[in-house]
TORFISE-701989 format. One record per residue: residue number from 1; residue in three letters; x, y, z of N, C-alpha, C, O, CB in turn. Coordinates in pm, whole numbers, plus 50000, padded with zeros to 5 digits. Glycine has a CB too. Example, Ala and Ser with C-alpha at 12.3 -4.5 7.8 and 13.67 -1.06 7.14 Angstrom:
R  nr  rest  n_u  n_v  n_w  ca_u  ca_v  ca_w  c_u  c_v  c_w  o_u  o_v  o_w  cb_u  cb_v  cb_w
R  1  ALA  51319  49431  50780  51230  49550  50780  51320  49670  50780  51424  49668  50846  51131  49553  50905;
R  2  SER  51285  49775  50708  51367  49894  50714  51290  50003  50787  51341  50114  50804  51408  49940  50572;
REM end
This chain:
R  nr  rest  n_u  n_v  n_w  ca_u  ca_v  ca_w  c_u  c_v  c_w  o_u  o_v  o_w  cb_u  cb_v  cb_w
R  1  UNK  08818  05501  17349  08915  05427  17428  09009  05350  17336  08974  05274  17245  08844  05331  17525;
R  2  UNK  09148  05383  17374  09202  05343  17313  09254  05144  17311  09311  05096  17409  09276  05447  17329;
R  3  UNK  09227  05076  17213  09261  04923  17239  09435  04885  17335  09551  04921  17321  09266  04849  17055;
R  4  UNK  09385  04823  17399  09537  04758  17435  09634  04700  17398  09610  04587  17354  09546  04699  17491;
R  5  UNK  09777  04743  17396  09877  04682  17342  09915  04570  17369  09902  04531  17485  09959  04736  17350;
R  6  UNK  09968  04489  17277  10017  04334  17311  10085  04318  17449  10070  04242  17545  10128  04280  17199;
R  7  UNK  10177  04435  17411  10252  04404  17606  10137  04425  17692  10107  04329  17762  10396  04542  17681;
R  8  UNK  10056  04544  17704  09968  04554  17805  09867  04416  17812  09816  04372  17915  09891  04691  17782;
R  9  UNK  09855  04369  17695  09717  04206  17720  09841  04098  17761  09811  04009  17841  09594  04121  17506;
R  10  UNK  09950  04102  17720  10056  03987  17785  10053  03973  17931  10009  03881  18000  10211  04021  17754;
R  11  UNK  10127  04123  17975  10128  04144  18128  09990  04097  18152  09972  03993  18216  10158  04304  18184;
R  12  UNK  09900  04159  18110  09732  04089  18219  09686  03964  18225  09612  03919  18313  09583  04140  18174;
R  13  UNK  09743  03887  18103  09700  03767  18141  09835  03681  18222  09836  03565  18261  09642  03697  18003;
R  14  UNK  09943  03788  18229  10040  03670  18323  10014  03678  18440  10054  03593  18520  10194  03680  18326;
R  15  UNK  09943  03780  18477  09882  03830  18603  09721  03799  18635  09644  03855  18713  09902  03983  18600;
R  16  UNK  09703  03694  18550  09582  03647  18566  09446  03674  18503  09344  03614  18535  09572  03662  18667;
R  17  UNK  09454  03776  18406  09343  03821  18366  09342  03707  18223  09411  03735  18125  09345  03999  18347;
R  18  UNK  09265  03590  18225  09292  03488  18137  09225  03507  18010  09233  03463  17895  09258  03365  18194;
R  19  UNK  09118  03634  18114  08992  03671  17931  09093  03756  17834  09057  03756  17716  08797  03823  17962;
R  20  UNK  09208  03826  17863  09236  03872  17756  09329  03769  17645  09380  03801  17538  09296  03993  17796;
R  21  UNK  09330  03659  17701  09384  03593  17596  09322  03537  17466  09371  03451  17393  09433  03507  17648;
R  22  UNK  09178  03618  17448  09113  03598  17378  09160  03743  17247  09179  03738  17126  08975  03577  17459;
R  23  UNK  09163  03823  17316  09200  03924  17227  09356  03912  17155  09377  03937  17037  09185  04052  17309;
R  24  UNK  09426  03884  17221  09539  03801  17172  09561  03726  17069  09641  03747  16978  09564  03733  17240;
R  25  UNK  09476  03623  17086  09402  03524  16973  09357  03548  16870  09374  03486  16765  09308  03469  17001;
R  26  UNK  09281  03663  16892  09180  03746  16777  09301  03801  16688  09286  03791  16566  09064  03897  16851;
R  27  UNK  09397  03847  16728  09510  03928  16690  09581  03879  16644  09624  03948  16551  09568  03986  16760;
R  28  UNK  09634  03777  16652  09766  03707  16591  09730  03569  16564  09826  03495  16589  09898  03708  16692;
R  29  UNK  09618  03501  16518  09593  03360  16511  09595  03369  16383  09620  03252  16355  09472  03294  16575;
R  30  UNK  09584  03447  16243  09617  03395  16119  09794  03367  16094  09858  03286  16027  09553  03504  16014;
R  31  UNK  09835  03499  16203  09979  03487  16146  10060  03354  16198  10150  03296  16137  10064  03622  16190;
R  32  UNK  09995  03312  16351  10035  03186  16414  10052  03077  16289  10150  03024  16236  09916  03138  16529;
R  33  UNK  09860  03069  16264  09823  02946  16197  09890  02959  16058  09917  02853  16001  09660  02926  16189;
R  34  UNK  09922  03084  15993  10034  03056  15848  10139  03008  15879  10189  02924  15804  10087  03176  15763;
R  35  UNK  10199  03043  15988  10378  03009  16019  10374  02869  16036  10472  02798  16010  10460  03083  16174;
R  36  UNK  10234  02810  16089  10213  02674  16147  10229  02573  15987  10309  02486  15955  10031  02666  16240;
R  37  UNK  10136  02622  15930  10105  02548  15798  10220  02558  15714  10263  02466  15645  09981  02604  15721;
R  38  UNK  10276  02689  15722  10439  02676  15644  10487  02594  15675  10534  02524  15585  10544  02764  15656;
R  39  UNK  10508  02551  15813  10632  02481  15845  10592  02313  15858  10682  02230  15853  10698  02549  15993;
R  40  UNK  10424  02266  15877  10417  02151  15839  10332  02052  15709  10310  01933  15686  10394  02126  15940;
R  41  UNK  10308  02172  15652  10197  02168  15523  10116  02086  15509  10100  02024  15404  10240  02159  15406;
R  42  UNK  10018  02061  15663  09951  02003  15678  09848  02113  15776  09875  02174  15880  10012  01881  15712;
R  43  UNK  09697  02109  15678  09592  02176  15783  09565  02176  15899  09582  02267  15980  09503  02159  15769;
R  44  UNK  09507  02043  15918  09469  02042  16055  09586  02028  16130  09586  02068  16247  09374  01938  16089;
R  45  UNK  09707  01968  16070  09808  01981  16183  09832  02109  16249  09871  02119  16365  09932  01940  16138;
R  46  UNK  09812  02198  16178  09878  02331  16138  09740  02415  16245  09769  02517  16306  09889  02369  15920;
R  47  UNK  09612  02363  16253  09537  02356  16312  09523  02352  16489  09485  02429  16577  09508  02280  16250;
R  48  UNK  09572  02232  16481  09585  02192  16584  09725  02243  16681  09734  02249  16804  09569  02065  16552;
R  49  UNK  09816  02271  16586  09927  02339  16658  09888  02456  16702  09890  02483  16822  10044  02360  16585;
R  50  UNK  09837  02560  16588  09784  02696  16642  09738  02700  16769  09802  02771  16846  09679  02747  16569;
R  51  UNK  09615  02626  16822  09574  02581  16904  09691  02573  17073  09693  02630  17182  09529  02463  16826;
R  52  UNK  09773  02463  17000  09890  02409  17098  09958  02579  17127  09953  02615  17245  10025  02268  17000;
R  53  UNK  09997  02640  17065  10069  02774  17070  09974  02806  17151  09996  02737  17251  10099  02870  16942;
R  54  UNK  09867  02879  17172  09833  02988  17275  09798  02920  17361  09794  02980  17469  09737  03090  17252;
R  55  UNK  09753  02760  17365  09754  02701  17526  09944  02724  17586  09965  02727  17707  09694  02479  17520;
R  56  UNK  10038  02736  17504  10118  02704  17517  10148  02853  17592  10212  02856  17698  10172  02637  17409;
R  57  UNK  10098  02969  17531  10120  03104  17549  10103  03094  17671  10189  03125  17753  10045  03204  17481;
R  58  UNK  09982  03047  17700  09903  03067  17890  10047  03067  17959  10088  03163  18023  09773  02887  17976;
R  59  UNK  10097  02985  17945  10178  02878  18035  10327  02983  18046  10393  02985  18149  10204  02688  17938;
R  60  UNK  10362  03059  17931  10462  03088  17883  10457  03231  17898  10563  03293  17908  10479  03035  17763;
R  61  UNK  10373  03277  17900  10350  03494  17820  10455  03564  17995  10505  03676  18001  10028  03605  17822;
R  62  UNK  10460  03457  18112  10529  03585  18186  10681  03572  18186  10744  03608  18286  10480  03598  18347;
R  63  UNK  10741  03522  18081  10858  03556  18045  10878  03620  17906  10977  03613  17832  10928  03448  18061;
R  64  UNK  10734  03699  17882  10796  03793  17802  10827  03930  17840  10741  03972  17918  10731  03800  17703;
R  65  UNK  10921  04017  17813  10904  04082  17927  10913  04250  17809  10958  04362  17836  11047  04035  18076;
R  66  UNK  10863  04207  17708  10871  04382  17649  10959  04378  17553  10929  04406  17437  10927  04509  17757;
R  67  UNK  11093  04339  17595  11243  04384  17513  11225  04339  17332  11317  04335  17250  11407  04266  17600;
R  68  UNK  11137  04322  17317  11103  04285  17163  10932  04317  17154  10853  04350  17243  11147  04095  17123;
R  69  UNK  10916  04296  17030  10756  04300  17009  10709  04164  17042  10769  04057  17043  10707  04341  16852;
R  70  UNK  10566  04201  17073  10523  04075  17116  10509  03985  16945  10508  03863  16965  10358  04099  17221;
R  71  UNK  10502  04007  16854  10477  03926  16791  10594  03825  16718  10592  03719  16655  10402  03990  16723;
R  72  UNK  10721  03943  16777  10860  03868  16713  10862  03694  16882  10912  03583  16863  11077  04057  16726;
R  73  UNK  10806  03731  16991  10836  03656  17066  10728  03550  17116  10726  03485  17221  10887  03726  17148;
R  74  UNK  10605  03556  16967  10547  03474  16968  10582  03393  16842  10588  03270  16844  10435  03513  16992;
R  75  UNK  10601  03455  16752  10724  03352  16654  10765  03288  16710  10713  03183  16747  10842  03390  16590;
R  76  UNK  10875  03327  16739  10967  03218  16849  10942  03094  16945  10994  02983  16962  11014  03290  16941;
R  77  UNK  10843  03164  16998  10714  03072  17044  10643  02992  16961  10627  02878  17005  10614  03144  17093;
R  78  UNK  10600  03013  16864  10542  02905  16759  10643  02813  16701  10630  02691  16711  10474  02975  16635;
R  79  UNK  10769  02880  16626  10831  02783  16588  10865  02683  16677  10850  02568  16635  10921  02822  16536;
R  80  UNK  10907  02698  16793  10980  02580  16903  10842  02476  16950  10864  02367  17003  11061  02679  17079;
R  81  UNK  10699  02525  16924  10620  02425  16954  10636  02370  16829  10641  02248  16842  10484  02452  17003;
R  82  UNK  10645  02400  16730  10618  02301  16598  10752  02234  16595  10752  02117  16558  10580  02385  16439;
R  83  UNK  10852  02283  16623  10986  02167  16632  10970  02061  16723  11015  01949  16698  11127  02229  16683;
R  84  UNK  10902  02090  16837  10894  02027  16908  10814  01913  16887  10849  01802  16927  10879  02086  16984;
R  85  UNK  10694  01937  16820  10654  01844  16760  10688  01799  16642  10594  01740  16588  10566  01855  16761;
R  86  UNK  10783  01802  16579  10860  01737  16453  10926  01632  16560  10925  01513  16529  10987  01854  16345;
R  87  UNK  10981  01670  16681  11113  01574  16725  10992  01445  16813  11038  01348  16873  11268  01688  16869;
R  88  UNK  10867  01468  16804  10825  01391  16868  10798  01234  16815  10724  01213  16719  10733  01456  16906;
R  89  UNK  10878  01107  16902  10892  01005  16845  10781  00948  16729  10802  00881  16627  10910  00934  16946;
R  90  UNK  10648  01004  16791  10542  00919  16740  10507  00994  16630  10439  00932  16550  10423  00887  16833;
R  91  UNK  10533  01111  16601  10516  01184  16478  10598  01154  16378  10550  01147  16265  10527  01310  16494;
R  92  UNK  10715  01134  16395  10806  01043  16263  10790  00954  16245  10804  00943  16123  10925  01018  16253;
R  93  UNK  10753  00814  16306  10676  00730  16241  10562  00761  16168  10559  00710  16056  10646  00656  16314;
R  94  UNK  10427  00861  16212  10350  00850  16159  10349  00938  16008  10252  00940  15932  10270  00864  16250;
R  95  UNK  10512  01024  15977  10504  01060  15929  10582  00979  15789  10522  00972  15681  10510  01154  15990;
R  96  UNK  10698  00930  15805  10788  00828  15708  10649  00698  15681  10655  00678  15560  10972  00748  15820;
R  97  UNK  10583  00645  15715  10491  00548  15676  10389  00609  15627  10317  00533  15563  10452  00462  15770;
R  98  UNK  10335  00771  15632  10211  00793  15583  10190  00771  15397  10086  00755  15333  10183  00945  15637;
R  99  UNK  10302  00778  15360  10308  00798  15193  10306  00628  15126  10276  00598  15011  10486  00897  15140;
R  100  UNK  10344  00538  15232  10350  00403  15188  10213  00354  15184  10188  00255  15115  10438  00317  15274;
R  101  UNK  10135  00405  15241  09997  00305  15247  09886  00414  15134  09765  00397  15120  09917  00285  15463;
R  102  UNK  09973  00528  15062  09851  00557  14989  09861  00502  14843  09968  00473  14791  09824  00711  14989;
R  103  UNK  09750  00493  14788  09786  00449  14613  09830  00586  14521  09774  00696  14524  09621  00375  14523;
R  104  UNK  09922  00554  14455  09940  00650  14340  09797  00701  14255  09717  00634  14190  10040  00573  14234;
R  105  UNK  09801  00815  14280  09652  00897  14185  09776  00974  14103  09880  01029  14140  09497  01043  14303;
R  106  UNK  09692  00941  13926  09763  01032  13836  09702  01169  13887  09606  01168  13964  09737  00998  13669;
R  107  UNK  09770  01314  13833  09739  01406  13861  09643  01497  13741  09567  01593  13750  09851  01446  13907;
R  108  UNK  09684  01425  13643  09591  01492  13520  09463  01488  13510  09380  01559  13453  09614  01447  13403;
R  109  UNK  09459  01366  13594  09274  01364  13624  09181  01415  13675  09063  01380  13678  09230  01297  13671;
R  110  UNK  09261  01544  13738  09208  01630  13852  09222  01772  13815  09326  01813  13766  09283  01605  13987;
R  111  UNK  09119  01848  13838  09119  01974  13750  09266  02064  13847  09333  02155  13799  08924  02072  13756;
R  112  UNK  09284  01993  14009  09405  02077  14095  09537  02062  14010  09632  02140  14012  09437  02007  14264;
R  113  UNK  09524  01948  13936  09667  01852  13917  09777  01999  13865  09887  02013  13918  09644  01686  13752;
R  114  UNK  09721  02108  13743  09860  02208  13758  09855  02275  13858  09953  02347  13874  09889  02310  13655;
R  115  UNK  09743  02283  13971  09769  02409  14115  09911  02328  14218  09994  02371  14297  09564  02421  14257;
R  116  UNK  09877  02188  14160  09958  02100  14280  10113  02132  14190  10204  02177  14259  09897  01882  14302;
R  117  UNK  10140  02110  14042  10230  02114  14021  10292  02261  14010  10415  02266  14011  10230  02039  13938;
R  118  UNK  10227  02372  14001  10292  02472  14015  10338  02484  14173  10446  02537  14199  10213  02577  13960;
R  119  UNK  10263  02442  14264  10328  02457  14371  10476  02395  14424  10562  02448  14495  10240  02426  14441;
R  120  UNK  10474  02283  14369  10605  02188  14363  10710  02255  14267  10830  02243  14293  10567  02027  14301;
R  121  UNK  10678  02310  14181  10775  02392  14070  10775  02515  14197  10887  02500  14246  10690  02443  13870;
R  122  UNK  10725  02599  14254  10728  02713  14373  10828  02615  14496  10948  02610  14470  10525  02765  14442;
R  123  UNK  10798  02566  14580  10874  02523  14665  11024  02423  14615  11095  02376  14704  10774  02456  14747;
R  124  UNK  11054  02403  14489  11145  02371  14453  11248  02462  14439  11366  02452  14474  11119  02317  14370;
R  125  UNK  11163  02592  14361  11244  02735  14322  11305  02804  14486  11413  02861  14497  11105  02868  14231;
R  126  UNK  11218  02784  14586  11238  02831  14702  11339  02738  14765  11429  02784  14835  11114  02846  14773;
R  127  UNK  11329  02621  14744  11522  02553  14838  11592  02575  14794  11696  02541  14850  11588  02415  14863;
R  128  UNK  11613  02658  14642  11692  02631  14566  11752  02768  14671  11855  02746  14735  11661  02617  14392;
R  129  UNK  11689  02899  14686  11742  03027  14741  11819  02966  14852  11809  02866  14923  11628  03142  14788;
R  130  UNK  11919  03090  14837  11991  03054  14952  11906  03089  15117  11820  03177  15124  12136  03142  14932;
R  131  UNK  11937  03028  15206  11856  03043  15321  11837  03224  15386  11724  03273  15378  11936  02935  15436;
R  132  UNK  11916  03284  15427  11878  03415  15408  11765  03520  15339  11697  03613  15383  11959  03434  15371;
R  133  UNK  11780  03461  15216  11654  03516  15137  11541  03473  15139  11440  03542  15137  11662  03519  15023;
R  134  UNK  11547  03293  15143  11502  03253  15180  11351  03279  15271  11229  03267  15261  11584  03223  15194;
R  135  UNK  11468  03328  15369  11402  03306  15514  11329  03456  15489  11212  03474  15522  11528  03283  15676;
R  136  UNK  11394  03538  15442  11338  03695  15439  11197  03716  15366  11100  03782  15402  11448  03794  15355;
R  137  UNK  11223  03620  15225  11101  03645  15133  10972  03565  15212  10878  03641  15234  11134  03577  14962;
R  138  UNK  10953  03443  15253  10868  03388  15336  10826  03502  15463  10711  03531  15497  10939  03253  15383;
R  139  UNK  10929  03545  15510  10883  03630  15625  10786  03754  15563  10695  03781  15641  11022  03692  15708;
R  140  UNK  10786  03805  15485  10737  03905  15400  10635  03900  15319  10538  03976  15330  10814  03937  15335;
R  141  UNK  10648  03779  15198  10534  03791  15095  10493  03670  15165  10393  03638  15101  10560  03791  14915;
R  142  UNK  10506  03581  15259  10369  03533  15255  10357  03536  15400  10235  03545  15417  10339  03388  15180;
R  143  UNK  10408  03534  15507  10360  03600  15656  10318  03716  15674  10229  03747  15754  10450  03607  15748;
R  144  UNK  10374  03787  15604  10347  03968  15607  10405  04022  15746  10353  04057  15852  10155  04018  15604;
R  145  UNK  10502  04016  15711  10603  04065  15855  10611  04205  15743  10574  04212  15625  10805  03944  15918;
R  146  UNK  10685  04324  15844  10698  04454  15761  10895  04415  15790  10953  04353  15879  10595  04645  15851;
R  147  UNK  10943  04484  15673  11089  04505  15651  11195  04554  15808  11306  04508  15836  11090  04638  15524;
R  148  UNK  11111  04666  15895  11114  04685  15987  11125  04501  16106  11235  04456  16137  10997  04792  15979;
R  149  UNK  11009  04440  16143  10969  04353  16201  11119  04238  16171  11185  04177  16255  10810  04322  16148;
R  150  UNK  11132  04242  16035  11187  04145  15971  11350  04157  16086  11396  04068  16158  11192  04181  15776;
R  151  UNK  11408  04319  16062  11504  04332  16086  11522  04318  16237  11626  04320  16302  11536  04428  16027;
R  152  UNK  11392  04302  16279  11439  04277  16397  11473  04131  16469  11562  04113  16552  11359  04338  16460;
R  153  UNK  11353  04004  16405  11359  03881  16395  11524  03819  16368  11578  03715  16408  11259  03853  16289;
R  154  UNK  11572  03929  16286  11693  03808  16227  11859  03933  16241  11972  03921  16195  11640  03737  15981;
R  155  UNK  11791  04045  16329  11907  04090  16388  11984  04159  16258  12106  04151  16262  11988  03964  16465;
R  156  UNK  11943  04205  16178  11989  04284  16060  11919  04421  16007  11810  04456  16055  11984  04192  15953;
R  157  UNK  11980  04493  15913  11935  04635  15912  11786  04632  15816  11749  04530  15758  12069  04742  15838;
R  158  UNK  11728  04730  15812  11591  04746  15722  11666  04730  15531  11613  04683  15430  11499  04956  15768;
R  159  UNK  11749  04768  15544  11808  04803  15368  11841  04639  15341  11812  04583  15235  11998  04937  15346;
R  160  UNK  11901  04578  15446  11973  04458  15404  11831  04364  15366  11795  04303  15265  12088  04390  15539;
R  161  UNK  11783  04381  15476  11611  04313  15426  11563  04331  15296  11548  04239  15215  11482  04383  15505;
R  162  UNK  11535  04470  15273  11515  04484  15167  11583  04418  15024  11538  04371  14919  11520  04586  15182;
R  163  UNK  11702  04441  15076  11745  04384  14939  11734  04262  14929  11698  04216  14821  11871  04407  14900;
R  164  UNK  11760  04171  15040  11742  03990  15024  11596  03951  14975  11569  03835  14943  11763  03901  15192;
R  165  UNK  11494  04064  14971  11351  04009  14931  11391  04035  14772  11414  03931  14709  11192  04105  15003;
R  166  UNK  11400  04130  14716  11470  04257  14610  11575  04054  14458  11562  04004  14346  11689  04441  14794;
R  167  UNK  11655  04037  14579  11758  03932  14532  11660  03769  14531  11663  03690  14436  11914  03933  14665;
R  168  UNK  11588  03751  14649  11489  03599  14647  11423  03661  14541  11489  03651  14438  11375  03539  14798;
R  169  UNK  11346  03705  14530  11224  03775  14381  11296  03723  14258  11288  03623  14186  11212  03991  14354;
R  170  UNK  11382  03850  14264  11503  03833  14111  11510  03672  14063  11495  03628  13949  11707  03882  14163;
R  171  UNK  11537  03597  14188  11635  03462  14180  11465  03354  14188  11485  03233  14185  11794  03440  14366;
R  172  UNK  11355  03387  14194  11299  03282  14177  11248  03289  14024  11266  03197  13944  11200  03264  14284;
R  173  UNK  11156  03457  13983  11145  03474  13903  11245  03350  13790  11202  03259  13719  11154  03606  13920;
R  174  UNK  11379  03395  13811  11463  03276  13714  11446  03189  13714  11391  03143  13614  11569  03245  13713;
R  175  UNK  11479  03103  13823  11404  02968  13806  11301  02936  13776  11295  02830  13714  11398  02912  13879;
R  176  UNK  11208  02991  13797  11045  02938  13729  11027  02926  13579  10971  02844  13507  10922  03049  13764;
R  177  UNK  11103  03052  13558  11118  03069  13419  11199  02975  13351  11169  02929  13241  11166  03189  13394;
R  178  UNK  11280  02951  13402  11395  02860  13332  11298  02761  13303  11285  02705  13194  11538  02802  13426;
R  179  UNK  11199  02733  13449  11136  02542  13445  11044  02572  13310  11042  02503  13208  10998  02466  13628;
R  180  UNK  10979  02678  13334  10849  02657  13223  10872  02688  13094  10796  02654  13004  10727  02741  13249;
R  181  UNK  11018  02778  13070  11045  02821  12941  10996  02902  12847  10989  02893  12725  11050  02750  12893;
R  182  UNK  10948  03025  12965  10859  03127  12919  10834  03240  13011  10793  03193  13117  10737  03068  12887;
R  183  UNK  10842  03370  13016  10853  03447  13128  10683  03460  13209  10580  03438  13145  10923  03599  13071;
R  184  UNK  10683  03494  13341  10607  03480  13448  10495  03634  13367  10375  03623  13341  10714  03494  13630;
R  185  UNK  10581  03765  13344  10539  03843  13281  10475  03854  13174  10538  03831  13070  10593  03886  13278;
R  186  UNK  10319  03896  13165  10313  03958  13060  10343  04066  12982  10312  04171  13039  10254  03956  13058;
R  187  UNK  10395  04082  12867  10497  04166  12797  10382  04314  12803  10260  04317  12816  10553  04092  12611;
R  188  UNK  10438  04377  12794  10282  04504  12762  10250  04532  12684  10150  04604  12693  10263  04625  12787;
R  189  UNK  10297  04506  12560  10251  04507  12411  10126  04392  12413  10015  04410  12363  10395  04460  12293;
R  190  UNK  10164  04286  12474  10018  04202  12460  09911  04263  12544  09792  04261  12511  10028  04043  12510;
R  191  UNK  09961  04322  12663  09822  04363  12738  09749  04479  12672  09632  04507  12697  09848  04409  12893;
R  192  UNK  09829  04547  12582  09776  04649  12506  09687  04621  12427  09598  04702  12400  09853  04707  12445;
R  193  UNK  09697  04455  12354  09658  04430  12228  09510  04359  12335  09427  04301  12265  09785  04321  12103;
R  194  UNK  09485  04360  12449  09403  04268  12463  09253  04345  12460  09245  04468  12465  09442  04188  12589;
R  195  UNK  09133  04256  12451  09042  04381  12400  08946  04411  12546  08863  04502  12547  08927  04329  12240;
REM end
């Protein structure tokens, strides 16, 4: 027997069949909960939103109606709950005061301290891209959308995709390099020499 398609478990649970929103879940809750954590780089927030998304789905799945994949129109769906909770009053307070009440910890003291700073050297290299590529390379190397999926999210061809991942790569590669002053690559003459 063959498993059911997203449209076919959408339609059943807008029509009441509420157990398949479990399979749903099963299906798309890493890609939810990455898009979640991308966008507030916080776990449990990121947690707890996932969460907020498919209660949110219940409420929401019978206006999807097919004309896209279900997973481009649960994007869509995820991002607008997590904006939504960015615009929420009590979350910007709790978020502009959270950094004032902690104490400065040096970072050298901590075996994470270069995982934390390479990451800050990574998300620095990434605002630097222009938003397009941006938006393409995130959709790709770390959501794992396919080039296909991509082009459909942002209304552009499979080649053009391609190349904006092709151009973000090129263009971070540089910057990293520039920061550390040494290429990301190992040369192959050293991997040759290694024993």
């Amino acid at each position: 027997m063959n498993p059911q398609s997203d449209y076919e478990l959408a339609q059943a649970v807008s029509h009441g069949a509420v157990s398949s929103i479990g399979d749903l879940y099963e299906r798309h809750r890493r890609r939810v909960y990455t898009l979640c954590l991308r966008m507030t780089g916080d776990v449990s927030e990121a947690e707890d939103l996932t969460h907020d998304v498919f209660i949110q789905l219940l409420r929401k799945v019978g206006t999807f109606r097919g004309e896209c994949q279900f997973r481009t129109w649960l994007y869509r769906l995820t991002v607008n709950q997590v904006l939504m909770q960015f615009r929420r009053p009590a979350r910007r307070r709790e978020f502009t005061s959270m950094y004032q009440d902690l104490p400065p910890v040096p970072l050298g003291k901590h075996k994470w301290g270069t995982q934390a700073a390479d990451r800050i050297d990574l998300d620095t290299a990434l605002a630097q891209l222009p938003s397009g590529s941006r938006s393409i390379f995130l959709k790709y190397d770390v959501e794992g959308y396919s080039h296909d999926e991509i082009a459909r999210i942002f209304g552009c061809s499979v080649g053009n995709s391609k190349s904006q991942l092709h151009k973000a790569r090129r263009k971070l590669r540089q910057l990293l390099m520039a920061k550390r002053g040494h290429s990301l690559r190992t040369p192959i003459k050293r991997i040759a020499s290694i024993p």
